[in-house]
VEXLUM-741270 format. One record per residue (C-alpha): residue in three letters; x, y, z; residue number from 1. Coordinates in Angstrom, 3 decimals, m for minus. Each point is the difference from the previous one (the first is absolute). Example, Ala and Ser with C-alpha at 12.3 -4.5 7.8 and 13.67 -1.06 7.14 Angstrom:
2
> type / u / v / w / seq
> ALA / 12.300 / m4.500 / 7.800 / 1
> SER / 1.370 / 3.440 / m0.660 / 2
This chain:
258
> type / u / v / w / seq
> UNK / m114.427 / 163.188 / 169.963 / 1
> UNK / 3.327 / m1.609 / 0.131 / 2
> UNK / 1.756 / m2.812 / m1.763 / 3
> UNK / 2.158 / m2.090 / 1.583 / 4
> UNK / 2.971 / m1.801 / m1.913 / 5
> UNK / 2.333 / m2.327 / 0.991 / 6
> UNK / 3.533 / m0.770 / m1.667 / 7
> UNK / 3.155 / m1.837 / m0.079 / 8
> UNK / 2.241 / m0.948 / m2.315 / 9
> UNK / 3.195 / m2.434 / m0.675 / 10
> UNK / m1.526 / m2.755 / 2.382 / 11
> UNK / 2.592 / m2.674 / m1.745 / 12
> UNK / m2.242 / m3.217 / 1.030 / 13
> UNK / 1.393 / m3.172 / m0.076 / 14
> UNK / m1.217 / m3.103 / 2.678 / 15
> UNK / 2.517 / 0.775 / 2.323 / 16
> UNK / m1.845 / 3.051 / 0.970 / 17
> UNK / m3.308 / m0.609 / m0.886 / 18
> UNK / m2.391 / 1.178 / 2.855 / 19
> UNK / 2.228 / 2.906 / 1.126 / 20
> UNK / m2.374 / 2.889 / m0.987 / 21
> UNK / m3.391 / m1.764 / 0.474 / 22
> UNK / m0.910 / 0.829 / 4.049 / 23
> UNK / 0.542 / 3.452 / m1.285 / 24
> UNK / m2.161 / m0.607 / m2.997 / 25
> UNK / m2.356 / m1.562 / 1.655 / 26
> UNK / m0.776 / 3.255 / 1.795 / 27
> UNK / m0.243 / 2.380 / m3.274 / 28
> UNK / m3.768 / m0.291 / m0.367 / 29
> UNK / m0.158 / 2.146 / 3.218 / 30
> UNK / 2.755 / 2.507 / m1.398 / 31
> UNK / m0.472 / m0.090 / m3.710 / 32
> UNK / m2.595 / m0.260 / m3.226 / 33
> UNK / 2.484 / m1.324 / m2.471 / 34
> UNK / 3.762 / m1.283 / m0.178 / 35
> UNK / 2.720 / 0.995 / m2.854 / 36
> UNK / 2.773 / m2.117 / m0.351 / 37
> UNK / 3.013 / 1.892 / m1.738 / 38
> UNK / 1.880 / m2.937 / m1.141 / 39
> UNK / 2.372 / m2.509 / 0.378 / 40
> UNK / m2.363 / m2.215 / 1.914 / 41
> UNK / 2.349 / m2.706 / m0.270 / 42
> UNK / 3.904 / m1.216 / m0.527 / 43
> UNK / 0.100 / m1.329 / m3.860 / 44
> UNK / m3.368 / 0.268 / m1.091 / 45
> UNK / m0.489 / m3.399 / 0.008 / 46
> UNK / m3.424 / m1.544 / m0.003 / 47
> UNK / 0.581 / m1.791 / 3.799 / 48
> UNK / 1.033 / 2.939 / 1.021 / 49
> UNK / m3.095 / 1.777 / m1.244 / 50
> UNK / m2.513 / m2.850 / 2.014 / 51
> UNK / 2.011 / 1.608 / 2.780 / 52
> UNK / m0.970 / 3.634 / m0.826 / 53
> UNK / m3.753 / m1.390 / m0.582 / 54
> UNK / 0.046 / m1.844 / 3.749 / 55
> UNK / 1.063 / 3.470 / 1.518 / 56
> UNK / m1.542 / 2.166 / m2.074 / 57
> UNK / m3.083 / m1.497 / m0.411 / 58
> UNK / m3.585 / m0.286 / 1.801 / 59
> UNK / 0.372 / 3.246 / 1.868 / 60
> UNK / m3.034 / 1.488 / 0.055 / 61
> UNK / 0.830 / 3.497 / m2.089 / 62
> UNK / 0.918 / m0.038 / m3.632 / 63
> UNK / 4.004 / m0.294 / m0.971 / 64
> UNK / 1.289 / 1.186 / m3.321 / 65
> UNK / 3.684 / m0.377 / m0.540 / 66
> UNK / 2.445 / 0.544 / m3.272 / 67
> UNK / 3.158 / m2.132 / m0.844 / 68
> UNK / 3.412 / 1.210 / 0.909 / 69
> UNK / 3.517 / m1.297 / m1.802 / 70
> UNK / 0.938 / m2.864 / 2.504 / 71
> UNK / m4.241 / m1.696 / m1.074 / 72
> UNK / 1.658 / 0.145 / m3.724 / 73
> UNK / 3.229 / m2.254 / 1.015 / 74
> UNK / m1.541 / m3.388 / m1.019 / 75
> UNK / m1.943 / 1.141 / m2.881 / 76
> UNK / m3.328 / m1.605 / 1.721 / 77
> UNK / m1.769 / 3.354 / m0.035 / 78
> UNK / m2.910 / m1.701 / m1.658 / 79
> UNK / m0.109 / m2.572 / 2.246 / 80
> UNK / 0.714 / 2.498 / 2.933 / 81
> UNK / m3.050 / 2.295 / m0.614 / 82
> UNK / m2.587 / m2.990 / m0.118 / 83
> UNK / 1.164 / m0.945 / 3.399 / 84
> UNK / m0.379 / 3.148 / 1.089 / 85
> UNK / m3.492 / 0.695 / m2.122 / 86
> UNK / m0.967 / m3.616 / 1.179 / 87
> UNK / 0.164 / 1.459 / 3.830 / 88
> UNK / m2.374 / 2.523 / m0.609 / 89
> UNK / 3.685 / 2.904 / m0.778 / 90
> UNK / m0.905 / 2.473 / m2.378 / 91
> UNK / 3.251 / 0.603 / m2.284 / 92
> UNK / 1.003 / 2.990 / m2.008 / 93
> UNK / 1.884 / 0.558 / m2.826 / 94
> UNK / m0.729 / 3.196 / m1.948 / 95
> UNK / m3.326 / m0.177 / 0.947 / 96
> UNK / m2.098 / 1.258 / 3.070 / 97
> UNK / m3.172 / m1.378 / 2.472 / 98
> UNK / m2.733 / 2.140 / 1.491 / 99
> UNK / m1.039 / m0.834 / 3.904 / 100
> UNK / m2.828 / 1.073 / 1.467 / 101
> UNK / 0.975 / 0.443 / 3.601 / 102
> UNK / m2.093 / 1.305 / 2.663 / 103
> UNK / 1.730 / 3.395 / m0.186 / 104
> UNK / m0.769 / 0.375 / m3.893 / 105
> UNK / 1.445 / m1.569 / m3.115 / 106
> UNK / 4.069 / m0.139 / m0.295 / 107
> UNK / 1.865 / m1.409 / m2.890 / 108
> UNK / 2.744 / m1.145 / m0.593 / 109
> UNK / 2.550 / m0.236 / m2.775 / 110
> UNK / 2.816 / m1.899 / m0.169 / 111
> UNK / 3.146 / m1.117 / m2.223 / 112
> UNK / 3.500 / m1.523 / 1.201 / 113
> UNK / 1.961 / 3.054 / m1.241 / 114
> UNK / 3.968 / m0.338 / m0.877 / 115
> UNK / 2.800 / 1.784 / m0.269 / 116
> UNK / 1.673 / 2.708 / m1.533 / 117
> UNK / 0.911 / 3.183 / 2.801 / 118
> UNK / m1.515 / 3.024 / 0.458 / 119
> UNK / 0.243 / 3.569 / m1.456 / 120
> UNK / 3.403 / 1.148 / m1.402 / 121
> UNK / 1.576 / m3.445 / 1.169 / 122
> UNK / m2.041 / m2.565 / m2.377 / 123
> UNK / 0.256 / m2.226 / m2.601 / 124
> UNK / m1.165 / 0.653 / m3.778 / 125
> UNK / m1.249 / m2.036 / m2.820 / 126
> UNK / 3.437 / 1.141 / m1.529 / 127
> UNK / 2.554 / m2.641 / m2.066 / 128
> UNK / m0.199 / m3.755 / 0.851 / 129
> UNK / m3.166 / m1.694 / m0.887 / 130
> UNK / 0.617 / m1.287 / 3.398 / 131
> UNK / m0.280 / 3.401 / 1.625 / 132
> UNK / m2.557 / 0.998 / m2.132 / 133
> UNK / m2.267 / m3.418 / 1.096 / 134
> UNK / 0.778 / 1.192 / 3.708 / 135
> UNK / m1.471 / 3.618 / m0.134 / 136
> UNK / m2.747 / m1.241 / m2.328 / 137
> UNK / m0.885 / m2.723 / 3.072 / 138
> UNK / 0.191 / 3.087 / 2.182 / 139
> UNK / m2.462 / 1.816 / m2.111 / 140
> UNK / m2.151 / m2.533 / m1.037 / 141
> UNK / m0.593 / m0.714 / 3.727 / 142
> UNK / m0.570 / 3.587 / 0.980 / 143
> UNK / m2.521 / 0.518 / m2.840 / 144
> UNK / m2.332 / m2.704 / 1.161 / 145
> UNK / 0.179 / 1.148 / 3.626 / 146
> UNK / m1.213 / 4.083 / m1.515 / 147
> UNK / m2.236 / m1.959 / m2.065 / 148
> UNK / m1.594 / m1.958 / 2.936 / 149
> UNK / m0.120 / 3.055 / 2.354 / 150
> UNK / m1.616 / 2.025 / m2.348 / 151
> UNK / m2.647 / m3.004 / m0.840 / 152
> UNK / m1.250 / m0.057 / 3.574 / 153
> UNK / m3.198 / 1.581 / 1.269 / 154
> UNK / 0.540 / 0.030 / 3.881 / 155
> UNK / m0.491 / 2.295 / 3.248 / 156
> UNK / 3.847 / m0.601 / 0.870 / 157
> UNK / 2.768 / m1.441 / m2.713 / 158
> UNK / 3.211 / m1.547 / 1.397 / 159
> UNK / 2.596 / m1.253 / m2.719 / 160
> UNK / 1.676 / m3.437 / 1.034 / 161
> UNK / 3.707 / m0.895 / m1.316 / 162
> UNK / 2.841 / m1.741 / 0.979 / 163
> UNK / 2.610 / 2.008 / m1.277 / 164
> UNK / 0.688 / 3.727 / 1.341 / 165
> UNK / m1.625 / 2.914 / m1.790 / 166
> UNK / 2.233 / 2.515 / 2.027 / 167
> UNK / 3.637 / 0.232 / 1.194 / 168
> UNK / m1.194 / 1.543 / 3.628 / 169
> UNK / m0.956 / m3.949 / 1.556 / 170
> UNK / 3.547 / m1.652 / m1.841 / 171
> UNK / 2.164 / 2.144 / 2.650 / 172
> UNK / 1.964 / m2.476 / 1.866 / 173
> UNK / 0.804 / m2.282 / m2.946 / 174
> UNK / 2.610 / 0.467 / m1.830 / 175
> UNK / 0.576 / 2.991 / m3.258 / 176
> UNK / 1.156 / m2.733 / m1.835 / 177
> UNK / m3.389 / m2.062 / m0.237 / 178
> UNK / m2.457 / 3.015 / m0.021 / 179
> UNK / m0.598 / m0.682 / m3.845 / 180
> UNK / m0.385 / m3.632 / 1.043 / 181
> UNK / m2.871 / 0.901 / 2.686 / 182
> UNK / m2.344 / 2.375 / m1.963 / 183
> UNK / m0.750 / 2.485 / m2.990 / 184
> UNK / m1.368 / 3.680 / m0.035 / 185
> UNK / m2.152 / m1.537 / m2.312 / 186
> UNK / m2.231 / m1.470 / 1.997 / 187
> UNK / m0.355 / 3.245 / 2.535 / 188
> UNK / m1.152 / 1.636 / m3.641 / 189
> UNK / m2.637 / m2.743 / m0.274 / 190
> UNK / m0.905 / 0.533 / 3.306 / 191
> UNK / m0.432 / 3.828 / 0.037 / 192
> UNK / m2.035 / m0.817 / m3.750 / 193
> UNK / m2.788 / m0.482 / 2.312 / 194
> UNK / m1.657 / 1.353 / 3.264 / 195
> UNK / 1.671 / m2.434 / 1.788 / 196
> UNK / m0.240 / m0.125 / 4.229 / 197
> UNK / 2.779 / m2.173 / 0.732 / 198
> UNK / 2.662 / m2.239 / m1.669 / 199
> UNK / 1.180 / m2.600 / 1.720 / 200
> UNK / 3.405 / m2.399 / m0.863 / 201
> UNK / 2.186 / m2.434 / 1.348 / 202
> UNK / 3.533 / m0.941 / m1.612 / 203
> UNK / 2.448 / 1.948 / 1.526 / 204
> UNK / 0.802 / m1.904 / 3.561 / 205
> UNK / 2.576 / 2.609 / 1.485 / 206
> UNK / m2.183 / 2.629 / m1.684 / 207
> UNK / m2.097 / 2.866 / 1.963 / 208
> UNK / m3.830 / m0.122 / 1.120 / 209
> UNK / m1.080 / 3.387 / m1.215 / 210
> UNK / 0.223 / 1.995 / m3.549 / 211
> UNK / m1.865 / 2.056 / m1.966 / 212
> UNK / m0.764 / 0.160 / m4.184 / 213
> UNK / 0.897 / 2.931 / m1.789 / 214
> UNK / m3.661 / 0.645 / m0.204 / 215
> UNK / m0.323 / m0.060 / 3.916 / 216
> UNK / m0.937 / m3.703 / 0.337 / 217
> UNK / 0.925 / m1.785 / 3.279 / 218
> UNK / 1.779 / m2.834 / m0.668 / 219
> UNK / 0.754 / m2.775 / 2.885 / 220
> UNK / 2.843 / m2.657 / m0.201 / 221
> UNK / m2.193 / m3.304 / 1.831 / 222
> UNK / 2.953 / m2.195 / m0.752 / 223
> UNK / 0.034 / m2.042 / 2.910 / 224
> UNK / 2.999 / 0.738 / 0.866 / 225
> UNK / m0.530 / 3.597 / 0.382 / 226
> UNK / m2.980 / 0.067 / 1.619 / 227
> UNK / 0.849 / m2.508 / 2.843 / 228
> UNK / m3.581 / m1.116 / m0.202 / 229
> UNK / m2.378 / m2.229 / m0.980 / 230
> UNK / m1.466 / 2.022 / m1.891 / 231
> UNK / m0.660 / 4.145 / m0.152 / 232
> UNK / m3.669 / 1.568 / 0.304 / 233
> UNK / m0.489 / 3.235 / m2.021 / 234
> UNK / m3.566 / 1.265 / 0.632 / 235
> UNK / m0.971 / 2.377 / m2.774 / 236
> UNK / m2.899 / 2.502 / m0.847 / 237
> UNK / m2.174 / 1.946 / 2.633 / 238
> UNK / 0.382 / 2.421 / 1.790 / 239
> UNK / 3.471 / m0.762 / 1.997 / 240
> UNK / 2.936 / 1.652 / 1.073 / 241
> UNK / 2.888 / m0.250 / m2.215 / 242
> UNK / 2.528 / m2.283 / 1.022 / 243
> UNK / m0.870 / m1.201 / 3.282 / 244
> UNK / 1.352 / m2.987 / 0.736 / 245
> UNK / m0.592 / m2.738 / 2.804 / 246
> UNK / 0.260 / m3.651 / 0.758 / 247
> UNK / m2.097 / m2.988 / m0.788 / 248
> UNK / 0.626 / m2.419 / 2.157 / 249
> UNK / 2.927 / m0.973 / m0.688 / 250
> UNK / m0.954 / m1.490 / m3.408 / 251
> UNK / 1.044 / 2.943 / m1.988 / 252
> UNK / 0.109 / 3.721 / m0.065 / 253
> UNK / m2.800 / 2.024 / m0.536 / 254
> UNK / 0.643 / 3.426 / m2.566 / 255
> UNK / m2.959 / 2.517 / m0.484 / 256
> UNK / m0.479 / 2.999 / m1.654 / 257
> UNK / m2.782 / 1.482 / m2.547 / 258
């Protein structure tokens, strides 16, 4: 049995371009059991902008489970954010995971924002400044819950959720400079904690659609902007070939392996 997972990420919603993705969504039920949202599902994280996310994003017909990114922080409504989104039936994530039973077996999902910090021999540390020492402890903190909420989950297939990168391989195209800006190593650690399928983030909009954990997870970049789409389909478990690859319509591109 297979199950089938949609995703996209930095969606930016505001009313100027509500109804962009929903003919698209509308079709999903045919193409997909559940849909992750990576983050950044709107400009400034505004409440309005949030009704915006719940009148696209909402009603579909297959469960959608999304986490935060940095631009749904700008207004300091997240409170006020996630009941929107909670209100119109989005499950939101935050250190925590959900369990799904789809029609190809039970897949969870755990998922955190992330931040910063670089990757392996080019990172921060919680060395000096209290200020530097409050940034890699957010890091941590934040990659701690997502081990702790893969680890938590009994599941047939487990797909960690972020917004932030968790490798360097899907930031190629954006600048050096910003790298620590765009991800941490920490939370490809997190993610290879646990027996995880796939890891899936948004963030980095110049970045790279395909990268792999330490461990030997697959990671995808679903920013919008990288994947051109929609959203992406990634159809996991079973007995399929690795890799193959193939269209869906249109609405988004459809990644398989087992």
């Amino acid at each position: 049995m297979v199950i089938r997972i949609a995703a996209v990420g930095d969606v930016h919603l505001d009313k100027d371009v509500v109804g962009r993705f929903r003919p698209a969504l509308d079709e999903l039920p045919e193409h997909a059991d559940v849909l992750l949202l990576a983050g950044d599902l709107t400009r400034h994280g505004t409440e309005s902008e949030a009704r915006c996310v719940a009148t696209e994003f909402g009603g579909l017909g297959v469960p959608v489970v999304t986490v935060l990114g940095n631009h749904d922080h700008q207004c300091d409504q997240v409170p006020q954010v996630v009941k929107v989104l909670e209100d119109a039936g989005i499950t939101v994530l935050e250190g925590d995971g959900i369990v799904l039973d789809c029609p190809g077996g039970r897949l969870g999902v755990a998922g955190v924002k992330g931040f910063g910090g670089g990757f392996a021999g080019r990172c921060a540390s919680d060395f000096g400044e209290p200020e530097m020492k409050a940034f890699v402890g957010t890091t941590t903190q934040s990659a701690d819950a997502l081990s702790a909420a893969l680890r938590g989950l009994d599941c047939d297939v487990l797909v960690a959720l972020t917004h932030y990168s968790p490798v360097p391989d899907t930031l190629a195209g954006e600048p050096l400079e910003i790298y620590p800006f765009l991800g941490s190593y920490q939370l490809g650690q997190a993610i290879d904690s646990a027996p995880t399928a796939l890891a899936l983030h948004g963030h980095a909009h110049a970045g790279t659609e395909r990268g792999t954990t330490p461990g030997g997870v697959r990671v995808r970049n679903v920013a919008h902007p990288v994947i051109k789409q929609a959203y992406s389909i990634f159809h996991l478990g079973g007995n399929l070939d690795q890799a193959q690859v193939s269209g869906v319509g249109g609405s988004g591109i459809q990644q398989t392996w087992s």
